[in-house]
C-alpha positions in Angstrom: 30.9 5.8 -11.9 34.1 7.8 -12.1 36.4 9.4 -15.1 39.3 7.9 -16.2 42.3 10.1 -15.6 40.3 13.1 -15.4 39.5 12.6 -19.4 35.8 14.1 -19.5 35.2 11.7 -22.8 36.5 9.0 -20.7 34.1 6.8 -18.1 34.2 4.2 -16.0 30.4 2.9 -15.3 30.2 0.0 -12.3 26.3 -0.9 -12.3 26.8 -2.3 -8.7 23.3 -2.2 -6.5 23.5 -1.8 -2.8 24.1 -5.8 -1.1 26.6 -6.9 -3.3 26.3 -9.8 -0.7 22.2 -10.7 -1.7 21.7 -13.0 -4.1 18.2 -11.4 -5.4 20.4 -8.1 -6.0 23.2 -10.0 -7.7 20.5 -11.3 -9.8 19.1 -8.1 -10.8 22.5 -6.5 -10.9 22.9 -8.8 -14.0 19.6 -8.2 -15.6 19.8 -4.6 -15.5 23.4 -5.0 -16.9 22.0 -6.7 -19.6 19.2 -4.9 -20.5 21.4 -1.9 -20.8 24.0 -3.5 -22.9 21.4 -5.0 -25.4 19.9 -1.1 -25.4 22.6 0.6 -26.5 26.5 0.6 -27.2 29.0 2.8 -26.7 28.3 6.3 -25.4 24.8 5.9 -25.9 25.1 3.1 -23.2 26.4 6.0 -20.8 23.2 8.1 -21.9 20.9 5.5 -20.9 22.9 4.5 -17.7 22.6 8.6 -16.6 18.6 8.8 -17.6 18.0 5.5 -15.5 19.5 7.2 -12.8 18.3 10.3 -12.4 21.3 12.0 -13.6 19.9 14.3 -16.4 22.4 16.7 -17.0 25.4 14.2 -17.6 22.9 12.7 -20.2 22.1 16.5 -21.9 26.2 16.5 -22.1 26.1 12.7 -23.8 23.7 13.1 -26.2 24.9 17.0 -27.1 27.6 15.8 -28.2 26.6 11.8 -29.6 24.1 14.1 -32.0 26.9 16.0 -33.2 28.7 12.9 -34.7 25.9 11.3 -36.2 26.2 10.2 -39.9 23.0 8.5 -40.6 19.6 9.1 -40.3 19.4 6.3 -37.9 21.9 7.7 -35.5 19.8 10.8 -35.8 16.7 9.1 -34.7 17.6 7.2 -32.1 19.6 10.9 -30.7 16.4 12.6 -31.3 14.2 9.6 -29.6 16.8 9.6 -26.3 16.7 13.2 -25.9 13.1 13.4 -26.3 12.8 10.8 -23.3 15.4 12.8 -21.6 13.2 16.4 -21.8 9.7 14.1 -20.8 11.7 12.8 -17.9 12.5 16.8 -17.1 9.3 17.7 -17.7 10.1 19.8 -20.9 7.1 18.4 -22.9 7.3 21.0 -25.9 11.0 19.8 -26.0 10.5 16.5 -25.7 7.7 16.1 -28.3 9.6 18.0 -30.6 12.9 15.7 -30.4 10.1 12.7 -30.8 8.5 13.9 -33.7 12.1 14.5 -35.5 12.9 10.8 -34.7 9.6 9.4 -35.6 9.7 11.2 -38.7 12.9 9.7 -39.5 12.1 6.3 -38.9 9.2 5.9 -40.7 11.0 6.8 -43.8 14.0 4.3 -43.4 12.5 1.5 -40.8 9.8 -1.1 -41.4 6.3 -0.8 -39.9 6.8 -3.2 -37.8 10.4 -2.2 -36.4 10.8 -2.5 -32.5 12.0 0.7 -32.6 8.9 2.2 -34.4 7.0 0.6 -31.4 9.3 2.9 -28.7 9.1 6.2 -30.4 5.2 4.9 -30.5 5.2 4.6 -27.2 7.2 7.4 -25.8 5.7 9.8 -27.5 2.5 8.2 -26.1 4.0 8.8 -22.6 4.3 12.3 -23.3 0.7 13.2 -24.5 -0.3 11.1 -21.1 1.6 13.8 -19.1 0.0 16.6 -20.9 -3.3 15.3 -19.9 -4.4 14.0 -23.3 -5.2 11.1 -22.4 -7.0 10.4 -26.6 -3.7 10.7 -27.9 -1.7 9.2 -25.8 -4.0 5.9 -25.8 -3.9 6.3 -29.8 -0.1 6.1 -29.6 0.4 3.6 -26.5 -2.1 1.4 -28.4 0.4 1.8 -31.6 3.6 0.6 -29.8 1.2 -2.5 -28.5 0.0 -3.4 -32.0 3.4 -3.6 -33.3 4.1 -5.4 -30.5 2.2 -8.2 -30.5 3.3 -8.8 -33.8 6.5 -9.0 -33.5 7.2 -9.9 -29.7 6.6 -13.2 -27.4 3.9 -13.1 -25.4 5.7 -12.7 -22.0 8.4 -10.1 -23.6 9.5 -7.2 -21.3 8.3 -4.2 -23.7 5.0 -6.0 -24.0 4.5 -5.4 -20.3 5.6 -2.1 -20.9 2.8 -1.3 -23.3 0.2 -3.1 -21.1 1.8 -0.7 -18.0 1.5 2.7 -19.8 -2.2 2.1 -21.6 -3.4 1.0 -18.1 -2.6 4.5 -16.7 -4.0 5.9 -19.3 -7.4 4.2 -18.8 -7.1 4.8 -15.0 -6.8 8.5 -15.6 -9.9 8.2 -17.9 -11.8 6.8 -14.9 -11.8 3.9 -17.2 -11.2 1.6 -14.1 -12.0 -1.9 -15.7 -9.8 -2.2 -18.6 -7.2 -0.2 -16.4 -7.1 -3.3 -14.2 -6.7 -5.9 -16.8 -4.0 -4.3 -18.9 -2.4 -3.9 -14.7 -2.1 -7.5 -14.5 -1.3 -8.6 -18.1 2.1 -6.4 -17.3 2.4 -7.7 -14.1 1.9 -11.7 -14.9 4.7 -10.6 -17.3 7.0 -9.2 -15.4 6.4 -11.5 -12.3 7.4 -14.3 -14.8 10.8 -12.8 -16.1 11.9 -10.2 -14.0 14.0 -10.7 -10.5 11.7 -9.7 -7.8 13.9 -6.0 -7.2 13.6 -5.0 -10.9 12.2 -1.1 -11.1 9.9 -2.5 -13.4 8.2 -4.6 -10.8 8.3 -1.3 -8.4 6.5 0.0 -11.5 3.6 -2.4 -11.6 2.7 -2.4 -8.0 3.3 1.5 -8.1 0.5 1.5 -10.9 -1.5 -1.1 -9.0 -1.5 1.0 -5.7 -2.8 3.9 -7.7 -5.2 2.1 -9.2 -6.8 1.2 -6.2 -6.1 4.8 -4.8 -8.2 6.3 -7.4 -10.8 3.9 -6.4 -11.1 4.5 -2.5 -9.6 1.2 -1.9 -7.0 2.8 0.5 -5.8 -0.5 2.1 -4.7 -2.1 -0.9 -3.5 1.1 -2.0 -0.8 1.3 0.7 0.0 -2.6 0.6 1.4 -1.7 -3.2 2.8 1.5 -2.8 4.7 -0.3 0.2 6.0 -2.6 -2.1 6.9 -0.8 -4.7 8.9 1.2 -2.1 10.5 -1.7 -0.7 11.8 -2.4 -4.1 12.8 1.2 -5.0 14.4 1.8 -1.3 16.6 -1.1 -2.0 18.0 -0.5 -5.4 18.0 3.5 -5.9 19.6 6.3 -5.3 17.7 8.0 -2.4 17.5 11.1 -4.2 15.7 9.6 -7.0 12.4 10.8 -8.3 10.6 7.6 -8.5 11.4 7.1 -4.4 9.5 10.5 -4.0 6.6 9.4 -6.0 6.6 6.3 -3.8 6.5 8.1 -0.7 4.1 10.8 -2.1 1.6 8.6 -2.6 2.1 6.5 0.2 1.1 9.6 2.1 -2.0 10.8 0.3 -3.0 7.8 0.9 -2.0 7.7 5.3 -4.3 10.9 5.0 -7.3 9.0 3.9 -6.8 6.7 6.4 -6.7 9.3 9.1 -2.6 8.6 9.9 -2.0 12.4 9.7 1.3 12.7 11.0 3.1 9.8 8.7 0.9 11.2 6.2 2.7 14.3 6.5 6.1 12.6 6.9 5.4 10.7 3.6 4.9 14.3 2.0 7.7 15.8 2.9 10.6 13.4 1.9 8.5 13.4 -1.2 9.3 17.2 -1.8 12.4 17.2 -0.5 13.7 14.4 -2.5 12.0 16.4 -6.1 13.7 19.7 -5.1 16.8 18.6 -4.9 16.7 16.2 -8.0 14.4 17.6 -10.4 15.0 21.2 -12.6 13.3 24.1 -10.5 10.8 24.6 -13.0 9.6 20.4 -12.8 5.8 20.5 -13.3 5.8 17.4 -10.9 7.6 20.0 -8.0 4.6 22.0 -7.8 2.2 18.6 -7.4 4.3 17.7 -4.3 3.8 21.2 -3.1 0.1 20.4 -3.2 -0.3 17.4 -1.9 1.9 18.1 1.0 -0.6 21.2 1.7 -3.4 18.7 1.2 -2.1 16.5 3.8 -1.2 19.3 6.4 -5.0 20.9 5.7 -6.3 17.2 6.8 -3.8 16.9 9.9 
């Protein structure tokens, strides 16, 4: 990613992922290229491409200035809905429940109840109340996005995996261990079927799946998924990105159960490392790292 002669307005985006040479990366190279083109056009492409990435504050400058030059309501909500997934990826959750609400709000009014759009704000909003711990709202919402959904989607469509993803964390967190497993594996016979093996959405599924079986003391399978959803996330991003330090977080929480104290404590610390230099200082999700490296340490 580069400017083009120096113009700040001006960017050159080459989505090119590691092995240029492997044809599985190739492969996913192109889907992801895909996906993002079909998302979104123009700058808002560039917004989406930095948010992916980790790269929140070149997205803050995108989407300062996108809302700005908005002329219809539905500009407006979709500038609203991507800085509100912007702030939630920050951990600003006032912030980005505010921006969702404005765009939600927008789109009711001028989209159908069925629009696929409807269905994300649904959902992200959803994703939100999940990291504020309300678990009753965020289910009400997630379920929402999935209703809509259904409706309107294939059966084996990427988003419907997406719904099936987020409501199955919810339920784990609500100790709800039964239906968290089945709405794992309807997302993950999805995305088996239509994703390359090294999408992030795959590292997504056995990322959910490993935690799954971490909350329920099944600490072998637990590190056979978090391993693979490393694998995955080793190979295709950057190595300061978050989603690598929640691999190796919970890859050590779960060495400590198993009594491998030292990796355990390895595990930990790239994890931290990797948030504090990534993540604003004031990222809820720093201070969880914090703790479970101290966890770890007080097990060692």
């Amino acid at each position: 990613m580069k400017q083009i002669n120096g113009n700040s307005r001006l960017w050159q985006v080459n989505l090119i992922l590691t092995d240029a040479n492997d044809p599985e990366i190739h492969t996913l190279t192109e889907c992801m290229r895909e996906e993002i083109y079909s998302e979104a056009k123009g700058w808002d492409r560039l917004g989406v491409f930095f948010i992916k990435f980790g790269n929140f504050d070149k997205a803050q400058e995108v989407y300062d200035i996108l809302l700005g030059e908005t002329t219809t309501d539905e500009e407006k909500a979709l500038m609203h809905h991507r800085l509100g997934i912007l702030k939630n990826s920050q951990g600003r959750y006032t912030e980005a429940m505010n921006y969702l609400e404005q765009s939600i709000e927008i789109r009711k009014k001028v989209l159908s109840s069925t629009d696929r759009d409807l269905a994300s704000s649904y959902d992200n909003i959803g994703l939100v109340y999940k990291n504020t711990g309300d678990y009753s709202n965020a289910l009400s919402f997630h379920q929402n996005a999935l209703e809509i959904r259904q409706k309107t989607l294939p059966p084996n469509h990427r988003d419907l995996a997406t719904s099936y993803n987020n409501i199955a964390l919810v339920y784990s967190h609500m100790n709800d261990y039964s239906n968290a497993m089945s709405f794992h594996q309807k997302a993950a016979e999805i995305r088996m079927n239509i994703l390359p093996s090294y999408h992030p959405d795959m590292a997504s599924s056995y990322n959910s799946i490993g935690s799954f079986f971490e909350n329920t003391g099944d600490y072998s399978n637990a590190l056979l998924f978090h391993q693979k959803a490393l694998e995955i996330r080793e190979k295709i991003l950057p190595s300061n990105h978050s989603s690598l330090a929640a691999s190796y977080g919970h890859i050590g929480i779960v060495l400590s159960e198993l009594g491998e104290h030292e990796k355990a404590v390895l595990h930990c610390e790239q994890a931290l490392n990797i948030v504090e230099n990534s993540l604003p200082a004031n990222h809820p999700h720093i201070q969880v790292y914090r703790d479970n490296l101290e966890y770890v340490k007080s097990k060692s």
